[in-house]
Backbone as a ProteinNet text record, in pm:
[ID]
protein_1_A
[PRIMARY]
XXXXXXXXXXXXXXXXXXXXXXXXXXXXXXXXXXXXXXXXXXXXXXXXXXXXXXXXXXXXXXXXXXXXXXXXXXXXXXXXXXXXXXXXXXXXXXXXXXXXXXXXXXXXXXXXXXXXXXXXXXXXXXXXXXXXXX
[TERTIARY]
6384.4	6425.1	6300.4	6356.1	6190.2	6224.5	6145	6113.2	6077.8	6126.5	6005.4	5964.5	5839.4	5751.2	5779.4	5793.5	5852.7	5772.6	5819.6	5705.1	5731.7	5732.2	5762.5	5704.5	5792.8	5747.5	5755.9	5600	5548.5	5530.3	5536.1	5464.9	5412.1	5286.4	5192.6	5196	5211.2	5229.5	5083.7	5016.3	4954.1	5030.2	5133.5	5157.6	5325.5	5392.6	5548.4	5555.3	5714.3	5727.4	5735.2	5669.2	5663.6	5820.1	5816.6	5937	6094	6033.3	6164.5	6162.1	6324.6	6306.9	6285.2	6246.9	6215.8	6322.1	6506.5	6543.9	6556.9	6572.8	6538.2	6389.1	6312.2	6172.8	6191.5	6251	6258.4	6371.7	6502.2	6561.3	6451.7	6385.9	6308	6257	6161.8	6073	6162	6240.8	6354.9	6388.9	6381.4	6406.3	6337.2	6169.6	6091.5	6078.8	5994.3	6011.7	5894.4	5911.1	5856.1	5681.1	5664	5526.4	5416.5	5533.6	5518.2	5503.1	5534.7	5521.4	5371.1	5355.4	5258.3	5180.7	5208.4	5137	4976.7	4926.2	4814.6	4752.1	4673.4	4570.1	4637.3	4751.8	4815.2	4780.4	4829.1	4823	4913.5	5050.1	5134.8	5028.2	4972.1	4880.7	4736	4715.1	4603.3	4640.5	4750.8	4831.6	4894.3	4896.9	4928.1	4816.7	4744.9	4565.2	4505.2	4540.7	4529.2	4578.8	4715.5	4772.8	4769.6	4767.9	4691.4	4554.5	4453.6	4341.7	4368.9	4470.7	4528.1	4563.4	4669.1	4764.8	4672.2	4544.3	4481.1	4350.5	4283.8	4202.5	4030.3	3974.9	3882	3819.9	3786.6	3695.9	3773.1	3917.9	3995.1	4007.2	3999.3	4022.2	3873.9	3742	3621.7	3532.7	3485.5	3401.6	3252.4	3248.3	3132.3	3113	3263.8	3291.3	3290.4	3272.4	3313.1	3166.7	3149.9	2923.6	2951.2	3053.2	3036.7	3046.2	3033	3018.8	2886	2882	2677.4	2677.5	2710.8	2667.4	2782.8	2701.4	2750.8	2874.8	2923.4	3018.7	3134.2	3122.5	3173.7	3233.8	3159.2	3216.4	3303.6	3242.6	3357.8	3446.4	3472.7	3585.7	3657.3	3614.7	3745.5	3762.9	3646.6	3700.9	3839.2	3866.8	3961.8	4089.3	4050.4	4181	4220.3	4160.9	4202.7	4300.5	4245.3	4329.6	4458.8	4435.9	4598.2	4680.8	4655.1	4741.7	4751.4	4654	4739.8	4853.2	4822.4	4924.3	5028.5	5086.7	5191.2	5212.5	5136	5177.3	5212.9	5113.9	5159.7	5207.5	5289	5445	5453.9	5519.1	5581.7	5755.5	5772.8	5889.8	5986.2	6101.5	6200.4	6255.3	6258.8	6359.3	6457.7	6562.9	6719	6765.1	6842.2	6943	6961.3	6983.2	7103.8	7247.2	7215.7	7343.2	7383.7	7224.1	7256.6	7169.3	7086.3	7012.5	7047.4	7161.5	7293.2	7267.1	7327.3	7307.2	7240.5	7086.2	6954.5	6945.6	6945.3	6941	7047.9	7137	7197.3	7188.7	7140.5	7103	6926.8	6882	6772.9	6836	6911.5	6937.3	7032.8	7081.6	7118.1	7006.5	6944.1	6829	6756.1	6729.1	6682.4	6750.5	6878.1	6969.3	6955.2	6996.8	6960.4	6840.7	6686	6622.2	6591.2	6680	6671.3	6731.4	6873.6	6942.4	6877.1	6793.3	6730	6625.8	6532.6	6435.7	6500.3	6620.9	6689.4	6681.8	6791.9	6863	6700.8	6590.4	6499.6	6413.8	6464.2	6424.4	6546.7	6630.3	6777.4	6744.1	6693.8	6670.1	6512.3	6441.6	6300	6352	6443.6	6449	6532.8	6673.8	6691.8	6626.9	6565.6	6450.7	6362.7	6343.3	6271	6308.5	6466	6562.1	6574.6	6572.5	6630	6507.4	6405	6284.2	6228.8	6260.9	6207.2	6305.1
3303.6	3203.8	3129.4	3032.6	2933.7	2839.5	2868.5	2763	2633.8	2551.8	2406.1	2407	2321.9	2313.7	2240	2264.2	2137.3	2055.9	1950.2	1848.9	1799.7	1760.8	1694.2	1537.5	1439.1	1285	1288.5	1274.1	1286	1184.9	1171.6	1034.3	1112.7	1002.7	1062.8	931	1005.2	839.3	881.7	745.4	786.8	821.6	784.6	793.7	817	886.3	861.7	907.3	861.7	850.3	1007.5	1006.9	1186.8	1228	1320.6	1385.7	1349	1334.6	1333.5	1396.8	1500.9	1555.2	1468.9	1567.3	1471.4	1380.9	1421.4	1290.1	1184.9	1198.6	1074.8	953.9	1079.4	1002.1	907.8	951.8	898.8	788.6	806.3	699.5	587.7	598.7	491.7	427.8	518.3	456.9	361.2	404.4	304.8	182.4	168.8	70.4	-41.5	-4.5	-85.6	-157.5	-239.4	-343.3	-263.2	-246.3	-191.9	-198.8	-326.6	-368.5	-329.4	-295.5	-245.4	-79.5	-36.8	147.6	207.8	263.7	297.2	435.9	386.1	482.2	494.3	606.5	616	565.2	458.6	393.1	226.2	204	74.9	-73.4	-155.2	-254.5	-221.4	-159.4	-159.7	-5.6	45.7	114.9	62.4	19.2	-118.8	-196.9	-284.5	-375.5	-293.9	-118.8	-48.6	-59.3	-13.3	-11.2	-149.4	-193.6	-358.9	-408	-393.9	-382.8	-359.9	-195.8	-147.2	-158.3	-205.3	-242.1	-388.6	-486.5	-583.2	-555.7	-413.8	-428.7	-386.6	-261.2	-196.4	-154.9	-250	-218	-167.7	-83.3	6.1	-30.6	-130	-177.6	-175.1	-204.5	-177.5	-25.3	75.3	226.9	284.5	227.6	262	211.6	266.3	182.1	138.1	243.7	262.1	132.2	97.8	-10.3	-160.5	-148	-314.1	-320.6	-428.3	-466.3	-572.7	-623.6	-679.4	-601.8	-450.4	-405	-372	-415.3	-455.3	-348.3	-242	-163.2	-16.3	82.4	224	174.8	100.5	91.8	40.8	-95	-120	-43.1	42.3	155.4	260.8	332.8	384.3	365.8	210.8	179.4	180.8	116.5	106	196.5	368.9	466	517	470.6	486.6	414.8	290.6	226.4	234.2	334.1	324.8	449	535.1	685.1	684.8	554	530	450.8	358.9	291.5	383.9	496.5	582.8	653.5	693.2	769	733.5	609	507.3	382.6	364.7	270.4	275.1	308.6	319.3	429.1	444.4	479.1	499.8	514	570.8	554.6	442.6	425.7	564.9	527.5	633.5	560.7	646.1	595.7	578.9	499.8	509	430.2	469.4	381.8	298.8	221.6	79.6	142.7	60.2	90.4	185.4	259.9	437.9	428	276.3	258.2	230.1	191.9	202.7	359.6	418.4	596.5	648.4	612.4	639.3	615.3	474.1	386.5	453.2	525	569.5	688.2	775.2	923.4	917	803.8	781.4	744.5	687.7	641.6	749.2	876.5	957.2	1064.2	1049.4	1171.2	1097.5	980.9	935.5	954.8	963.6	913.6	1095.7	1205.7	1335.2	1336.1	1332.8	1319.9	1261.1	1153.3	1109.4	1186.5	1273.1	1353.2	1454.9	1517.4	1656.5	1619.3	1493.7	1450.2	1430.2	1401.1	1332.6	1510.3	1586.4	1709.3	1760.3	1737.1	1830.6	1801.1	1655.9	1601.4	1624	1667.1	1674.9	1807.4	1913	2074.4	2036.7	1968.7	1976.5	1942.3	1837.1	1792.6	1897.4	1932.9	2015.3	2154.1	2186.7	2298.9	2272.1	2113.3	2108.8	2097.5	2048.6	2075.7	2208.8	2287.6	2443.6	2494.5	2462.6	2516.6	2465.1	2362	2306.3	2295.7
-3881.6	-3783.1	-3737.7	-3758.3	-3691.7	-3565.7	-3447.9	-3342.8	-3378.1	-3329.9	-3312	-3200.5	-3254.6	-3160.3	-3063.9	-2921.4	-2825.4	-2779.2	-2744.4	-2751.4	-2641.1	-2504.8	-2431.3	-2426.8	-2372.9	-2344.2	-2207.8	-2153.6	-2011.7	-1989.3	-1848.6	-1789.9	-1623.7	-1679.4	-1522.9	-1428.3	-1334.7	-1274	-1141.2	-1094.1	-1015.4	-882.4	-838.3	-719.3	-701.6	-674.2	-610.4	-485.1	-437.4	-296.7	-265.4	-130.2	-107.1	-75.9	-54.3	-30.9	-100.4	-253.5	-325.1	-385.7	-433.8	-579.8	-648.8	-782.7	-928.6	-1017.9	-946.5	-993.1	-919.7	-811.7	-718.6	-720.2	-741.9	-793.3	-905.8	-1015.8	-1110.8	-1121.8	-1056.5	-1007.5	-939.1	-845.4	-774	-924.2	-1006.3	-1085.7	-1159.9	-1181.8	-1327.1	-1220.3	-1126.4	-1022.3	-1019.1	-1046.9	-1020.1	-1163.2	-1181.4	-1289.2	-1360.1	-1493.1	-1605.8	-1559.6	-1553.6	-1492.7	-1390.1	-1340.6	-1171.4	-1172.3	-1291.6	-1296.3	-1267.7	-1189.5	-1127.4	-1253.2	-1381.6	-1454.3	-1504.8	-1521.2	-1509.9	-1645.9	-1571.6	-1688.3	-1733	-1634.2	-1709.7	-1575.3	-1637.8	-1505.8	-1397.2	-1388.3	-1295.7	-1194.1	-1231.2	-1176.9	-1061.6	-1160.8	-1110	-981.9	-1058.8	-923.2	-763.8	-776	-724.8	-672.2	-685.8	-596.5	-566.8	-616.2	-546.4	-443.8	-467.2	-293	-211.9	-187.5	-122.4	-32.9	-106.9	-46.7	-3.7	-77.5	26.1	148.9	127.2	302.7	379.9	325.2	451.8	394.7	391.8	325.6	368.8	313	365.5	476.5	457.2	613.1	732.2	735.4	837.2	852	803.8	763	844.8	791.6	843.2	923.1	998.5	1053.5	991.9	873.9	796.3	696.1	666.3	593.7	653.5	767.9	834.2	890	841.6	830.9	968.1	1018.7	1160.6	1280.4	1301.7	1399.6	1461.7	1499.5	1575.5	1707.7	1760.9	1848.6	1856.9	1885.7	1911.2	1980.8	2065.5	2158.2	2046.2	1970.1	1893.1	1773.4	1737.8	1614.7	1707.9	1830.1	1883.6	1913.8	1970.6	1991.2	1847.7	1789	1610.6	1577.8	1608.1	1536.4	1652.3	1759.9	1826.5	1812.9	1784.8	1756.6	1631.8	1513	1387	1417.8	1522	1494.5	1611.3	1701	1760.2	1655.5	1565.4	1508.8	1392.3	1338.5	1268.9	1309.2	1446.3	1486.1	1575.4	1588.6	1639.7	1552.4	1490	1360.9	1234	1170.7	1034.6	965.7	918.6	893.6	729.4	669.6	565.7	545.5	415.1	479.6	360	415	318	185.1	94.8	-23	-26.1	-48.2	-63.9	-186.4	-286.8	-370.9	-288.2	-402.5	-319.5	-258.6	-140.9	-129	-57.7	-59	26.3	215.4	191	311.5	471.2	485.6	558.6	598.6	541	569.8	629.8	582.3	634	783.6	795.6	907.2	1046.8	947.2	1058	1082.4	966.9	1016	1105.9	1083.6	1143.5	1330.9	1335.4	1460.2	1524.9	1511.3	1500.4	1591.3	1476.3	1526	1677.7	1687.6	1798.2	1876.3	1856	1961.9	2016.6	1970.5	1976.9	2053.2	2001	2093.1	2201.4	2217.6	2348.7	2492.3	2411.3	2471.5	2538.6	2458.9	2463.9	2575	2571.9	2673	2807.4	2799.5	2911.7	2969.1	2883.3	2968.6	3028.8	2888.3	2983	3116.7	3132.4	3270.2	3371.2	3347.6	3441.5	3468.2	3404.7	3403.5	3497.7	3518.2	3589.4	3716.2	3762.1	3845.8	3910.4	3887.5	3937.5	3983.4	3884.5	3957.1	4071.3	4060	4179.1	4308.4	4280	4399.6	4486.1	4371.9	4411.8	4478.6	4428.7	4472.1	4594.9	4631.8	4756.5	4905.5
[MASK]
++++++++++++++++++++++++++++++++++++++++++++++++++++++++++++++++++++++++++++++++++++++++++++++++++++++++++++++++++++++++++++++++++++++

């Protein structure tokens, strides 16, 4: 009895969206235009890292990188406002089929709507304690 040898047809891609399984990932990829495939070593790779340093690009990221900041006060401040707009701005968006983003939008508004609940009761639970207590 003889095996063959298996051969798999791989593709490396530099980058997919986090938090998908691997057919969803691969749904996205067949999505995007052949060109646009973020595989390693091609132009749709390239144009991927190009963008990128379009939308945000290093000197906005560092302060090490931006040659117009002329004093200690100046670099501290940007290394401050880089790490609030990391952490109230920029975002990561979600994947959805067509068609499935509707869903999202609403299991997203869902969950807010939940935490808003939970903030509320746990200010309705403070206040009253402070009733009882005083």
């Amino acid at each position: 009895v003889s095996r063959k040898d298996p051969t798999f047809n791989t593709t490396t891609y530099e980058w997919a969206p986090a938090g998908l399984n691997q057919k969803l990932a691969m749904q996205y990829m067949e999505l995007l235009p052949e060109s646009r495939h973020p595989v390693s070593g091609t132009d749709g790779a390239l144009g991927r890292r190009r963008q990128l340093l379009s939308q945000l690009p290093v000197y906005d990221q560092d302060p090490m990188q931006c040659q117009s900041l002329s004093s200690e006060e100046e670099i501290s401040s940007m290394i401050l406002f880089v790490k609030q707009y990391k952490q109230e701005v920029l975002g990561v968006g979600e994947v959805a089929l067509p068609g499935e983003g509707s869903s999202l939008k609403e299991a997203a508004n869902q969950r807010a709507a939940k935490e808003a609940k939970v903030q509320c009761d746990m200010k309705d639970t403070a206040q009253h304690q402070d009733h009882c207590s005083g």
